[in-house]
N, C-alpha and C positions, 0 to 999 in steps of 0.2 A: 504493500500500500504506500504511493508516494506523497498522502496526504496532502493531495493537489485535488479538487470535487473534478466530475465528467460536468460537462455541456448541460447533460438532461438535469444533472441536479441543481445546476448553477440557475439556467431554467424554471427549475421548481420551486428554489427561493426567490427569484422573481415574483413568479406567479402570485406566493403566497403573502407575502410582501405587501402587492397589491391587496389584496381579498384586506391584511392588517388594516392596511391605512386607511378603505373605506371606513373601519370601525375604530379602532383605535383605544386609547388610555380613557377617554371620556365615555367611548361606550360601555368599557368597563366598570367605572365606580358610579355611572348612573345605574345601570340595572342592580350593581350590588346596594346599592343603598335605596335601590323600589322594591327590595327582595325578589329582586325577577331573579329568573338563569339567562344565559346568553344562548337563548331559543336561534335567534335571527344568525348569529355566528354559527352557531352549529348546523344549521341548516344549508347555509352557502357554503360552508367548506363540505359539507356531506354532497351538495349537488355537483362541486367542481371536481369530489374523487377524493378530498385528500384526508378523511376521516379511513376510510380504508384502504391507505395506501399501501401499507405491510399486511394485506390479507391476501388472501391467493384469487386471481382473478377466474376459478371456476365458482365462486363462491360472491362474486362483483366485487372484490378489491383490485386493487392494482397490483398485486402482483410485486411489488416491491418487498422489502422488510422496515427492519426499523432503521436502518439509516434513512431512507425516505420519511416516515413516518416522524424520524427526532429534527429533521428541518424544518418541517409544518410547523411543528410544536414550539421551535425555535425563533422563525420567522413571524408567528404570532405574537410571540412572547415580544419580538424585539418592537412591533407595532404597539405594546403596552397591552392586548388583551390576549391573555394564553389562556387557553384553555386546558384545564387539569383532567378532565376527562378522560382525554384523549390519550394520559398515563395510562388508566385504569382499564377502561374499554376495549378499545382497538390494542393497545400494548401490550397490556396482562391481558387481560381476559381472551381477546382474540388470539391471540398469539398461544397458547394454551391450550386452548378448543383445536384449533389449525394443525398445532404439532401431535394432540395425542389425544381431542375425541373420537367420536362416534363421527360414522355418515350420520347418523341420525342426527346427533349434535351440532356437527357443521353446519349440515341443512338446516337446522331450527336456528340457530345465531347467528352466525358468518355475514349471510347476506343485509340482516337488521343493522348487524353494527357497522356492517361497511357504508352501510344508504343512513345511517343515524336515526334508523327510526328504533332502533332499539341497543339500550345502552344494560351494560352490564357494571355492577359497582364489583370492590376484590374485598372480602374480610378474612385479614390473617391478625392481626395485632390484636390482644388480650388485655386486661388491666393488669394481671399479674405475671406474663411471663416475659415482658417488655421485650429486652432484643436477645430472649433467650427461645430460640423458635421451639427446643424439645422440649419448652415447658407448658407450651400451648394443651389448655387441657376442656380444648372441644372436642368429645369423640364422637364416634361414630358405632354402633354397632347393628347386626343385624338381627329382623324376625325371623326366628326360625320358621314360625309359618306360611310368611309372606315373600321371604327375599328380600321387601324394604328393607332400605338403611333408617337408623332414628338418629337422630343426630342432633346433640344438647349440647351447650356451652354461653361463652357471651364473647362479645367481637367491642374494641373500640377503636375512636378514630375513623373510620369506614367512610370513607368519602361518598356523596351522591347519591344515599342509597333511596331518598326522595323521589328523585329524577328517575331509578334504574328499574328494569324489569326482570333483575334477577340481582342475587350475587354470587360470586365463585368464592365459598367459603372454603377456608382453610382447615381439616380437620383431622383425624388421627386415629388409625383403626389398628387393632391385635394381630398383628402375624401372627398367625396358626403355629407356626412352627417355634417359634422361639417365643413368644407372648409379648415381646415388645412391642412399644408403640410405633407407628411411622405413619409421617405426612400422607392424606389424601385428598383430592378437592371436589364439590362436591357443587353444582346448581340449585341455587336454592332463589325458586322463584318468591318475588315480593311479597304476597299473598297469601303465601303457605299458613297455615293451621299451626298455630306453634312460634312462628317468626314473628318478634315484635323489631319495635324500634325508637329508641328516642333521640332526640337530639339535644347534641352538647353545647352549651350555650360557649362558644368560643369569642376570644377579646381578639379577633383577627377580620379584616374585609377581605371577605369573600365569596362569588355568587355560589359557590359550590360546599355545602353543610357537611356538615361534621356527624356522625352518628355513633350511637352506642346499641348494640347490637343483642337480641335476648333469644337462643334457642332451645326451648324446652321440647322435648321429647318429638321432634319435627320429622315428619315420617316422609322420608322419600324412595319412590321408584329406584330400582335398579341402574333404569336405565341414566339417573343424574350423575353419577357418578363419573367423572372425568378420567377418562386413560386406562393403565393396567393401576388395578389394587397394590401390585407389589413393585411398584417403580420409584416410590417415594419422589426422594430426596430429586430426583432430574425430571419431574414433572415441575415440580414446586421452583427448581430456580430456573424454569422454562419462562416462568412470568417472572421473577424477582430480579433476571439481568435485564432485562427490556425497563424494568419500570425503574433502575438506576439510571440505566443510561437513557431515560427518557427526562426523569429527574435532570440532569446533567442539563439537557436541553432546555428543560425551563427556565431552570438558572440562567444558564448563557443568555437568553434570550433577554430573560428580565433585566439583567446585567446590561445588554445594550442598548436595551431603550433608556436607562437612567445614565447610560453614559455619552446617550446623544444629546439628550436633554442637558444635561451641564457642559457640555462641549459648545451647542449651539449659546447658551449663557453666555458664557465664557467669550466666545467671539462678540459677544455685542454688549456687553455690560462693562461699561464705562466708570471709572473712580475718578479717577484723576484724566491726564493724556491720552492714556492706552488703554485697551481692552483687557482686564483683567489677564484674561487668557496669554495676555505676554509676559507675565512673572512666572518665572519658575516655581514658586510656591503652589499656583495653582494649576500650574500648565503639566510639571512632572507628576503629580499620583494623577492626571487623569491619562497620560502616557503609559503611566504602570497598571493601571487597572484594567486600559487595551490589552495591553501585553499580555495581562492575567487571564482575560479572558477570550482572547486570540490560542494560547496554551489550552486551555480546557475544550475550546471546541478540535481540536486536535486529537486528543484523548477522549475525545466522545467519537469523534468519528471513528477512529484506530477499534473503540468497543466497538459499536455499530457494527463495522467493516468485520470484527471477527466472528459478534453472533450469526450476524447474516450467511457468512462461510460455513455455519454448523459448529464453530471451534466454541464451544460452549466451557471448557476449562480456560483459556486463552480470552473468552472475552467476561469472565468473572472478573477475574482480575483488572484486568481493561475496564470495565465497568465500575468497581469501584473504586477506583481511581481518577476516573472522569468524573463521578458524582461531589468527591472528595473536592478535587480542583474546580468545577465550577462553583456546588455552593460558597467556598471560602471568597472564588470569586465575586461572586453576587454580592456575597456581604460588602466585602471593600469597595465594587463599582455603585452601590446606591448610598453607599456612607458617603464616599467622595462626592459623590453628584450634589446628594442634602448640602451637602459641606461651603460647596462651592456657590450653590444658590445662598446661603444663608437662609435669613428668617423668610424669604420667596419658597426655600425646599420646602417651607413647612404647610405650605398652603395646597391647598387644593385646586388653584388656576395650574400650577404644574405638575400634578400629580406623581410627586414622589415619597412624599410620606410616608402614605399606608403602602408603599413597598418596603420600609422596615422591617415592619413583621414578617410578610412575604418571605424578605430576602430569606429573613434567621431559618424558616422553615426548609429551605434545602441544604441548611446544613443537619439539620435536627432529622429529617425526613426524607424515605422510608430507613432509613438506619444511618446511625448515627455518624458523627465524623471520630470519634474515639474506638467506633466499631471497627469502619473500616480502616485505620492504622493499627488494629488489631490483629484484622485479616492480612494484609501486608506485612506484619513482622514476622505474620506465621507460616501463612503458606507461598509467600515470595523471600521472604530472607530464614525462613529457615529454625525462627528465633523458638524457646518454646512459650507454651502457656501461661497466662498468671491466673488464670481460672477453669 
């Protein structure tokens, strides 16, 4: 990979680019503060294709993977409105379904979530077993009389699950043979008998809710069941590398819309003589926080480019290393930007404020930045364990 994009992609950030700018930073924190969702966005990108661009086009995506799929995401973000969905959905969830359900299952999702008429939310995170995944203690077991699975636990954090018409729960059934637990996932449509939901009153703007998730004794078909029962662990990070390095992508994204916005400042905000932007105080961190995240779309692509290849140990790594290097970047490109605007960042005519909290969230989310230099000491250098 020489880390140079093709034509088609360069192309497609055009494309998408465009579709941003119609809508942009103000379409965003007006529907989030009408408590709408971004019906009207999700709907033009699902008509122009790019909602399922990493789905397989027998199924009406395009046929791409996720390096298509994390420039959309990117490309919006850098227009000021991303859509977080589009982690969840098409990323995890479709990506999932694609690699290891049913015909049957393909044909029921596939085509919805590539056309956005039907959105799928993901529940893996717990209150109690935070970023410890083996401690996840939603199981699953079966009726001996029925073949159903019943499947109990509780889910938080759960993005969308409002909007979605199903979720791909996260869960955990007995191997027969040895009695241990291991990951399995499971469709658990909205409505189900058993599945509640509340929402979590979060100090964070944005159109897309937060939920707490409740399954008491949820009885599902056989056929919900995602993949082989005994495949665990390479089902489960089928969706969890897609939704880092989709992560990765929001960040960057959000990262350059708040570094365009103080750059454009910067050239036209006047003190004295000069444009601000002619002192080095202000001109070099926003030169370094280019650079910052010039570097992490790099290592997003380098992921991308190996999931896509099938190098699914090769782009783990990759992955969390790109989610690592954009969040940190995120944070320092909208610190710097607030910085530079002054008491203007804090206003809502430029809409970078409520990117604050934003930002912090790719480093916090889906796993943390202490994790993944966890994982780097351990399975790239070799180091051992401190837990």
């Amino acid at each position: 990979m020489t880390g140079i994009e093709s034509e088609e992609h360069k192309a497609l950030r055009t494309a998408v680019a465009d579709l941003g700018t119609r809508y942009g930073r103000a379409y965003m924190t007006g529907v989030t503060r009408a408590g709408r969702h971004t019906d009207e966005l999700w709907a033009d990108a699902a008509k122009l294709g790019y909602l399922g661009a990493n789905l397989p086009e027998a199924y009406g995506g395009g046929g791409g993977g996720i390096t298509e799929l994390s420039i959309v995401l990117e490309e919006l973000g850098a227009a000021g409105c991303p859509l977080l969905m589009l982690i969840v959905s098409p990323a995890i969830c479709g990506t999932v379904i694609a690699r290891f359900g049913t015909d049957a299952q393909k044909r029921e999702w596939l085509p919805g979530i590539a056309d956005g008429t039907r959105v799928m939310a993901f529940g893996i995170t717990e209150p109690d077993a935070g970023s410890n995944s083996h401690r996840i203690t939603t199981t699953a077991r079966r009726d001996p009389d029925t073949g159903d699975w019943l499947l109990t636990g509780r889910k938080v954090f759960i993005s969308g699950v409002d909007i979605a018409d199903a979720v791909l729960v996260v869960g955990r059934t007995e191997d027969s043979r040895t009695g241990r637990l291991k990951p399995c996932l499971f469709i658990v449509p909205r409505d189900t008998e058993g599945f509640t939901r509340r929402r979590i009153d979060m100090d964070i703007e944005s159109p897309e809710k937060q939920f707490e998730l409740t399954l008491d004794d949820v009885r599902l078909p056989a056929g919900t069941l995602v993949g082989d029962e005994d495949a665990g662990l390479l089902q489960l990070f089928a969706g969890l590398n897609p939704e880092r390095i989709m992560t990765a992508a929001f960040a960057i994204g959000i990262g350059r819309y708040a570094l365009d916005v103080a750059v454009r400042y910067a050239r036209e905000r006047t003190v004295w003589t000069e444009p601000i932007g002619a002192h080095q105080a202000v001109a070099h961190p926003l030169a370094q926080a280019h650079i910052d995240l010039e570097l992490a779309r790099l290592m997003t692509g380098k992921a991308a480019a190996l999931y896509d290849a099938g190098d699914d140990a090769g782009a783990g790594e990759a992955a969390n290393m790109a989610k690592y290097a954009a969040g940190e970047a995120c944070v320092r490109a909208v610190d710097q930007a607030v910085h530079t605007l002054g008491g203007n960042g804090l206003t809502r005519e430029f809409g970078l404020a409520s990117l604050i909290t934003v930002a912090r969230v790719a480093r916090i989310a889906p796993v943390s930045r202490e994790m993944i230099l966890n994982y780097v000491s351990h399975q790239t250098l070799g180091l051992p364990k401190s837990y």
